[in-house]
N, C-alpha and C positions, 0 to 999 in steps of 0.2 A: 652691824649687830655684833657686839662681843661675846666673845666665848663664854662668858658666865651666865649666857642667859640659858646653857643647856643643864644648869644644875636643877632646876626647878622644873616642871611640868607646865605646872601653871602659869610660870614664869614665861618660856618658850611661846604659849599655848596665845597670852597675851599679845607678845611681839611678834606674831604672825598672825592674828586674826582680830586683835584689839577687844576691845569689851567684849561680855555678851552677858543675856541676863541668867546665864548661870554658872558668873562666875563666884557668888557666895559659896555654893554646893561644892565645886570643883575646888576653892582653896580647904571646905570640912575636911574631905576627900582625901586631898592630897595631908591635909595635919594628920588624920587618922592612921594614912598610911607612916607616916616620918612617927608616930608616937608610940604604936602599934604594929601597924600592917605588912612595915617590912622583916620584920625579926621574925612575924610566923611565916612569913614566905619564905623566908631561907631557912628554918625549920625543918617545914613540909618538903620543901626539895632535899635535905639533906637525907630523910627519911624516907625519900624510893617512894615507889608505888603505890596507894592503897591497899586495899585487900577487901575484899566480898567474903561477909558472915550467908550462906546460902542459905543456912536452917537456923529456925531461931530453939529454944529448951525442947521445945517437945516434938520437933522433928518437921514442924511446918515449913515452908519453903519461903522465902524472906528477903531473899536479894539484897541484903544491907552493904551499901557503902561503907567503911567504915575509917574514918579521918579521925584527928583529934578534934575536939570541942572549940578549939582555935580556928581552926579549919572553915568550920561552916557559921561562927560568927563574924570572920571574916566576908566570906561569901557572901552571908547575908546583908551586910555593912553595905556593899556596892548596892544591892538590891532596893534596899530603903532608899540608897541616893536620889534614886530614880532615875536605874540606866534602862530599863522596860519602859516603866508605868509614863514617864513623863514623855512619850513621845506619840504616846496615845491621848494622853490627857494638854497636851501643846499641839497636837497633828504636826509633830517635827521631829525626823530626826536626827536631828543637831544636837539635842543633848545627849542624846545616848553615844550617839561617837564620838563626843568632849570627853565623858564617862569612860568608856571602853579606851581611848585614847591615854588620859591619866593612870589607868589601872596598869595597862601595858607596860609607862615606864619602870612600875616594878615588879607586873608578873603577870606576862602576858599566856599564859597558862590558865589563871583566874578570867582573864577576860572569853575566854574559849566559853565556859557555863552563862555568860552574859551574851553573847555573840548566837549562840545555837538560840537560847534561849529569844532573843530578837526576831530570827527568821522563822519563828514555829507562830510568834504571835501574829505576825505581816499577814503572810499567804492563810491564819483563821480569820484574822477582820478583815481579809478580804473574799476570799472567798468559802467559809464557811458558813452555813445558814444559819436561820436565828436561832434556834433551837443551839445548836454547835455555839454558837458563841457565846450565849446565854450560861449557857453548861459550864463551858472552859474559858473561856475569853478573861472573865472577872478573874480567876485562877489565878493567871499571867501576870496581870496587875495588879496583885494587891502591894501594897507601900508596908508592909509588916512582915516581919518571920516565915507566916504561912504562905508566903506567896510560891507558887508554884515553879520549878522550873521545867527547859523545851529542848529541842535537841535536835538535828538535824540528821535522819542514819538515811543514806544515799549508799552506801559503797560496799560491795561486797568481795569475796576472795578473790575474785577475776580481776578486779580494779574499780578503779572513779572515773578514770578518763573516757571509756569507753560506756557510756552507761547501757546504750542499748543492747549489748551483748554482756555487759556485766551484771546486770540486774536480772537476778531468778525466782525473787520474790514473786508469789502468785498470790492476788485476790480473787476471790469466790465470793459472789454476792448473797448475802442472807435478807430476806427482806427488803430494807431500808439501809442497813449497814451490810460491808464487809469481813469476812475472815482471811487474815493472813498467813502465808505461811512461807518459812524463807529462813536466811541466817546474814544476820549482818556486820562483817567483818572488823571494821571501825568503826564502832559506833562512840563517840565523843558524850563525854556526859550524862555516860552511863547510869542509870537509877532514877533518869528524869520522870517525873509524872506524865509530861506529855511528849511525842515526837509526832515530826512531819518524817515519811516514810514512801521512799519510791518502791512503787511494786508495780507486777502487767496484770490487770484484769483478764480474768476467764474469756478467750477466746479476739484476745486485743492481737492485733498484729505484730510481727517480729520488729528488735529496732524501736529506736526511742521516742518514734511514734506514738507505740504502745502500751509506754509506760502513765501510770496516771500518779497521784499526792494525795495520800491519805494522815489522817490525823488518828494516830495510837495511843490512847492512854496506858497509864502502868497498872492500872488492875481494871478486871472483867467490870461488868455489872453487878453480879455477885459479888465482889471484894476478893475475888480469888487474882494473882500476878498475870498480867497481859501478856506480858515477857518475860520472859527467863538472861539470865547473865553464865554465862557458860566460861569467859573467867576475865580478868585483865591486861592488858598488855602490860609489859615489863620496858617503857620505853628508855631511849635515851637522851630524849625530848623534855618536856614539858610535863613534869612530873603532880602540879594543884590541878590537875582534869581526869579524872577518870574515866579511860579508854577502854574498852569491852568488847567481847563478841555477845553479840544479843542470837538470841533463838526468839522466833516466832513460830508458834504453833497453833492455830487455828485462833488467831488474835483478832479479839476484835477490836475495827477501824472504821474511819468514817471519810466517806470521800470527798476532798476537799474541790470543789470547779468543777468542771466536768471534763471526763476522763481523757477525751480528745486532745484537750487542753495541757496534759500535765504535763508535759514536757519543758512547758515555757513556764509552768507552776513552780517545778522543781527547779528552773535555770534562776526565777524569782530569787527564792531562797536561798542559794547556792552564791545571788550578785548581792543580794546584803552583807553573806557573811565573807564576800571575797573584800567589801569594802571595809569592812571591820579589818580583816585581816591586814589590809593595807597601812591603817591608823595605824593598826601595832604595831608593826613591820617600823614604823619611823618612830613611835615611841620607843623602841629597844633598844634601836640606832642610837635613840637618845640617852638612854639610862649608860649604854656604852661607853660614849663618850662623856658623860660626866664622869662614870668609873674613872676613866683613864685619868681625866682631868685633875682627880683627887688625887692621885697615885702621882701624878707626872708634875705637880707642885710640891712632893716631899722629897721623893727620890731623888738624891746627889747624885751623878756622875759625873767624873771629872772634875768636880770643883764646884760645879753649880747644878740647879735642878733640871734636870732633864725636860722639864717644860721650855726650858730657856735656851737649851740647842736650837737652833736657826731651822733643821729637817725637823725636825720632828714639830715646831710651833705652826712651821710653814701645814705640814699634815693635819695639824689640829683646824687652823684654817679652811683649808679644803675639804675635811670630814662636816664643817658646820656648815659650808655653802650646800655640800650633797644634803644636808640635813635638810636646811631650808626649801630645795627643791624640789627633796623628796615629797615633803610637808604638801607643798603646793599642789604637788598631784593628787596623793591621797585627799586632801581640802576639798579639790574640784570635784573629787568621785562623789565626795558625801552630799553637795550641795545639789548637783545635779542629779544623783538619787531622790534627794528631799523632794527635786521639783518632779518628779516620774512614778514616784513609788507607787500610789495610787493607781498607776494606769494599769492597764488588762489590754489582754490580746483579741483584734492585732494592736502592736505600740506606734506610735509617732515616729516620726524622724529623730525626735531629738530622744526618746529613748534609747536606740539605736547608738546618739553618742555616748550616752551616758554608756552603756556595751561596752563600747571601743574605751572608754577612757576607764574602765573598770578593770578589764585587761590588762592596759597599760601600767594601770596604778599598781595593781597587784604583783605583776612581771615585776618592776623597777625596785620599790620600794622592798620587796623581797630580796633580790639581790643584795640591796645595801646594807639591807638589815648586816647577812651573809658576812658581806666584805667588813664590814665595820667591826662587829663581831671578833673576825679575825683580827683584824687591827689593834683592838683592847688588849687583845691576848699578845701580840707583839710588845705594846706598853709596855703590859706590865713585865715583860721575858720570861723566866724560867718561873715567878710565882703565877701566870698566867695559866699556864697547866695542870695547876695544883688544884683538888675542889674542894679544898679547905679555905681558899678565899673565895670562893665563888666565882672568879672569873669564867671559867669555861663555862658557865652556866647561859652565858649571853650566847656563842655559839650553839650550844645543845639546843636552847629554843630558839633561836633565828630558823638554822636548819628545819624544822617542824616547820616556819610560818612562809617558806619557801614551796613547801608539798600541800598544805592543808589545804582547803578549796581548789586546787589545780597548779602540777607543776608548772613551771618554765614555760616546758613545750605545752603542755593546753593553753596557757593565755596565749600566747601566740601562734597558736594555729586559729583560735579563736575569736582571735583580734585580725586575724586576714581574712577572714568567714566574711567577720561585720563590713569589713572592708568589701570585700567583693562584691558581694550580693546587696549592700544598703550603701556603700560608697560614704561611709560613716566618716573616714578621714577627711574630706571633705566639710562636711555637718561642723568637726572638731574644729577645722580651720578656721571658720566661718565664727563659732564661738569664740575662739582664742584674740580674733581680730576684732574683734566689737571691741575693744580693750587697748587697741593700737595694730599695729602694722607690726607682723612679722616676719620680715621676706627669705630669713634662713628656712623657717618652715615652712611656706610657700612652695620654696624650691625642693626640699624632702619629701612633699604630698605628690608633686608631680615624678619625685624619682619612685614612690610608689606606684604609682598608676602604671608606669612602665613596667616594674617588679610585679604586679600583678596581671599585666600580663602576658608572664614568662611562660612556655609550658610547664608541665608536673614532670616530671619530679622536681624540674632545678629552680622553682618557684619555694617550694618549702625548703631545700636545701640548703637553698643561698639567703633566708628569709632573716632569722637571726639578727645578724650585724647590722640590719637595716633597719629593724622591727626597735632593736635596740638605742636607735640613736635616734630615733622615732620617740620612744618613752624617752630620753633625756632632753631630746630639744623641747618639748609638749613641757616637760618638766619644768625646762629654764624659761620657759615662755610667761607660764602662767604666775611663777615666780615673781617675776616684772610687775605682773597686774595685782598682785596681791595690795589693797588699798593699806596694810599696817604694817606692810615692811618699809623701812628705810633704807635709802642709795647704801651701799659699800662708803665708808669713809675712807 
C-alpha cells in the first residue's frame, strides 16, 4: 500500500475494507467536507469554546448553545448523511462508523454529537417501551434539519472510572416515571434534546449494582427546561462539542430495562461509543499523517525535500503500517459489535469477545492516535507549535480521545476483568484463527493465562507491557486477514 493512499479518507477507507454500498454517501461526505466542511472546522477551533445564552429578552431561562450558523449546518450535514437514521433503517452499524470514521479525519470533535447521539438511540430501541420509542425514537431519525440529537451524561465530579462510587445522581419514582436529581460534571453535547443518564434509584443498593439508565429529555411536559447548563468547559481539546456541567433538579425521566439491569445498560452505551472512539482515534492518525505528508513533499532541507531523507521516509513507512493495523482492530470492534448489539443480558460468549477486543481497540488505537500526533508536530519542527497552522490541533484532540470513554488504565483493567472471569482471550483466539494460524499469538494467550494468575497487586502492576503487546499482536494479526489489503511490495 502506498503512502498516498492516506490523503483521502475514502481513499484509505477503500484499500482496507473494499467496496461497500455506501460508498456514494461517503465520497458526498467527504466532497462536502474538502468544499466546505474543513474551513468551518478550523474556524470553530480557532474561535474557542462556545458560549451559553441562559436567558432569552425577557428573562426566561433558555439554555442556548450558541455556535455560528456554519456550525450547526455543518452538524446537520453529517446527520442527513445518515450517520443515525441508516443504521436503524439497514439494522447495521456499519454505516454509521464509515460516517463517524470519515468525519473524524477532519474533526473528530464533530463526530463526538454523532457518537453520543448513536448510543442514546441503541439502548431506546432496545430497551425502551413502545410508548418511549414511539415518543422519541422517530426524533433520533429523522433524515432532516429537525432531527434530534442524544448524549450520553454518565460522569460526575468524583470521576467515570469508578461509577459506583461516582455516581450521586438519585432517582425518585413518580408514578410511571422518574425524577432526577444530581449534577453531571462532563456532560458532552450539552443542549441535546435527549440523554441516556446513569443514576441510583430510591433505595437501590450501594455500587454499581445499583445504578439503573434512564432516558431524559431537555424540556418537562409542560415545555418548561429538564436541565439546566450551569456553564462550559473551557477545554484544551476538542473545541466543535459542547461540554457542560448539567444540573438536574427534579427532572423528569424515564427508565430504560429494568433497574437491576442498568449496569450492563450503561456499559452498552458507554462500548458503542468506546467503538466509535476507536474509528477516530485512527482517523486522526490519519489526517496526521497526510498533514505531515503535505508539508514533508515541499519543505527543502539540505538540498532536497525532507520527504526524501532516508529517516524520516523510513517513519513515514512505519506510521502507515501502525495505520493499517490500527484500522484493523478498530474494523474488528465494529464488525463484531454489528454481530452482538442486539443482545441483552445475560450476553453470549462471543459478546464477551467483542468486550475484550473493545478494550483493546480503544487502549491501542488511542495511543497511536497520541504518538502519531506528536510525530506531525515533529514534521513539521518549530511551525508545529505554532496554532496558526493548525498543527497542534491533532495533539489537543488525540489527547481528549485517549480519556473519553475510559482512560489507559480502565480499558486494561477492564480487559483483564473479561479475561478472567469469561477467559474471553481465549474466545479472541479462537476468532483470529478461523482466518489462519497464528502461533505468535497462541504463545501470548498462554503467557496470559500465567499473568492472570499472578497474585494482586503484582498482577495489575506488571499488566501493562503485556496487555500492550497483546493489542499489538491482536492488531498485526487481524491485519493479515483483512480480505482488501494487499502483501507489502
Amino acid at each position: 500500500m502506498e503512502i498516498d493512499v492516506v490523503r483521502s479518507p475514502c481513499g484509505f477507507l477503500t484499500a482496507m475494507v473494499g467496496s461497500t454500498p455506501y460508498d456514494g454517501v461517503l465520497r458526498e461526505w467527504e466532497g462536502y467536507w474538502e468544499k466546505e466542511g474543513r474551513a468551518i472546522s478550523e474556524a470553530i477551533d480557532r474561535g474557542g469554546t462556545p458560549w451559553v445564552r441562559m436567558f432569552d429578552a425577557s428573562g426566561k431561562r433558555v439554555d442556548e448553545i450558541l455556535y455560528p450558523a456554519e456550525y450547526w449546518r455543518l452538524l446537520k450535514q453529517g446527520y442527513r448523511s445518515g450517520v443515525i437514521w441508516r443504521a436503524f433503517r439497514d439494522k447495521s452499524l456499519l454505516p454509521s462508523f464509515l460516517v463517524i470514521y470519515l468525519t473524524s479525519f477532519y474533526d473528530c470533535g464533530l463526530t463526538c454529537p454523532y457518537t453520543v447521539s448513536l448510543s442514546t438511540a441503541v439502548p431506546l430501541s432496545k430497551y425502551g417501551n413502545a410508548a418511549l420509542k414511539e415518543r422519541f425514537l422517530e426524533k433520533l431519525l429523522r433524515e432532516d434539519d429537525s432531527v434530534w440529537q442524544g448524549a450520553t451524561w454518565m460522569t460526575e465530579i468524583k470521576g467515570g472510572s469508578d461509577l459506583g462510587a461516582g455516581v450521586e445522581t438519585a432517582a425518585v419514582r413518580h408514578g410511571e416515571d422518574w425524577h432526577l436529581t444530581g449534577d453531571k460534571y462532563f456532560a458532552s453535547n450539552a443542549g441535546a434534546e435527549l440523554a441516556v443518564v446513569a443514576a441510583r434509584p430510591q433505595g437501590a443498593p450501594a455500587g454499581v449494582r445499583g445504578l439503573a439508565l434512564f432516558l431524559l429529555p431537555r424540556y418537562r411536559g409542560n415545555g418548561e427546561l429538564n436541565y439546566t447548563i450551569r456553564r462550559l468547559k473551557n477545554k484544551i481539546a476538542t473545541r466543535s462539542v459542547p461540554t457542560g456541567e448539567v444540573e438536574l433538579r427534579d427532572s423528569e425521566a424515564f427508565l430504560l430495562g429494568r433497574a437491576e439491569d442498568g449496569i450492563y445498560l450503561i456499559l452498552e452505551a458507554l462500548n458503542v461509543s468506546r467503538v466509535a472512539n476507536s474509528m477516530g482515534s485512527v482517523a486522526l492518525a490519519q489526517g496526521a499523517i497526510a498533514d505531515s505528508l503535505r508539508f514533508a513533499e515541499t519543505r527543502i532541507a539540505f538540498g532536497r525535500r525532507i520527504l526524501d531523507h532516508p529517516m524520516l521516509h523510513g517513519q513515514f513507512e512505519e506510521r502507515l503500517q501502525g495505520l493499517r493495523a490500527s484500522f484493523a482492530l478498530a474494523w474488528e470492534a465494529v464488525q463484531l459489535l454489528n454481530e452482538v448489539w442486539q443482545e441483552r443480558p445475560p450476553y453470549s460468549p462471543r459478546y464477551h469477545v467483542f468486550r475484550l477486543l473493545a478494550h483493546l481497540a480503544k487502549y491501542h488505537t488511542a495511543e497511536f492516535a497520541v504518538q502519531t500526533a506528536k510525530w506531525c508536530m515533529e514534521v513539521h519542527g518549530g511551525l508545529g507549535v505554532l496554532q496558526e497552522f493548525g498543527v497542534e490541533r491533532w495533539l489537543r484532540e488525540a489527547m481528549i480521545l485517549a480519556i473519553w470513554e475510559g482512560t489507559a488504565h480502565r480499558q486494561l483493567l477492564d480487559a483483564m476483568e473479561v479475561m478472567n472471569r469469561k477467559h474471553a482471550h481465549h474466545g479472541l483466539l479462537q476468532h483470529i484463527q478461523q482466518a489462519g494460524s497464528s502461533p505468535e499469538l497462541s504463545e501470548l494467550v498462554n503467557e496470559l493465562d500465567s499473568h492472570l494468575r499472578l497474585p494482586e497487586p503484582a498482577r495489575e502492576r506488571t499488566w501493562e507491557p503485556l496487555a500492550a503487546r497483546f493489542a499489538k499482536q491482536t492488531a498485526e494479526a487481524l491485519l493479515r486477514k483483512m480480505p482488501a489489503v494487499q502483501p507489502q511490495k
